[in-house]
N, C-alpha and C positions, 0 to 999 in steps of 0.2 A: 314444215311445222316443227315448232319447239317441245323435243320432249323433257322430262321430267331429268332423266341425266346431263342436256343441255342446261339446264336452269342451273343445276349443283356443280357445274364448272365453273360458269361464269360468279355462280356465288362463293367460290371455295376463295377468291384472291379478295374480294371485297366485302364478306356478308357475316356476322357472326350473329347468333341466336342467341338469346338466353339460355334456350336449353344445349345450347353446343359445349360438348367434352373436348375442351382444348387439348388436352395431350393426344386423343382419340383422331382430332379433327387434323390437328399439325402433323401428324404421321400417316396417314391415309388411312387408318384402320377402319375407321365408318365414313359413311360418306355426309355430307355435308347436309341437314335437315333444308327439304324443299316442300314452305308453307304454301295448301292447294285453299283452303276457305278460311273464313272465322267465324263466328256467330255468338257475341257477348265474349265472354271470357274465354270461349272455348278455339283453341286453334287446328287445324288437323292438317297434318301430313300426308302427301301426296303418299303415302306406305299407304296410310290410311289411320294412322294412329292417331289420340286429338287429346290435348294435352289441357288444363286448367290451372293457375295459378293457385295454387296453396298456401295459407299466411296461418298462423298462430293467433289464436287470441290476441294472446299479448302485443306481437304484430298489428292485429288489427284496431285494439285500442292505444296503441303509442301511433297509429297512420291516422285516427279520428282525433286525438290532441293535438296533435302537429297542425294538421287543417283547420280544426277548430282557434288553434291561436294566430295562424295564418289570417283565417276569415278578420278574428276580433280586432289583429292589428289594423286591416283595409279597412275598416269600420273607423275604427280610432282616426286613421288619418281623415278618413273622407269628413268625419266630426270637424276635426282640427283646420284643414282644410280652409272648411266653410262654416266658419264659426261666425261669419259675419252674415252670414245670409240665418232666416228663421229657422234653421234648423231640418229644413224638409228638403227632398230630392227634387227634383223637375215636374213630377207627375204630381207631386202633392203628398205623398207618402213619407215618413220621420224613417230620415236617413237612417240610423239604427237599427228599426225592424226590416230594412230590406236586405242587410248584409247578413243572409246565411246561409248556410247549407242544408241539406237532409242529411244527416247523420242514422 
């Protein structure tokens, strides 16, 4: 059976985390973060500890612009595209209202 410091070996030559302290990690001082579940955002370590991604406002309204101009641009071309067909997708729906996301 594999345990949990078998996992952190094999991970220490090929595995880096987000949350891994490279100076930490390069010098053997902590040992190497070994992910046991996840569930939505949340991750938790075989310690047991469970970790969530943290963003800033600002963060997260310059990540809703970005996708939002992202979305408009796939829009614009699929318009451009098919400019020669009436305007609508396959289903019948106007190409424009179906490119978006939930913001």
């Amino acid at each position: 059976m594999t345990t949990s410091e078998d996992v952190a070996e094999m991970n220490r030559p090929s595995v880096l985390h987000t949350i891994t302290y490279l100076k930490d990690y390069v010098s053997g001082v902590n040992e190497p973060p070994v992910m046991q579940t996840d569930k939505g955002v949340h991750i938790q370590e075989v310690s047991g500890r469970v970790f969530c991604p943290v963003m800033k406002e600002s963060e997260i309204d310059e990540t809703t612009s970005i996708a939002r101009a992202a979305v408009d641009d796939i829009a614009q071309r699929s318009n451009t595209e098919g400019a020669e067909q009436s305007g609508q997708n396959r289903n019948g729906t106007d190409r424009r209202s179906s490119a978006w996301l939930p913001f």
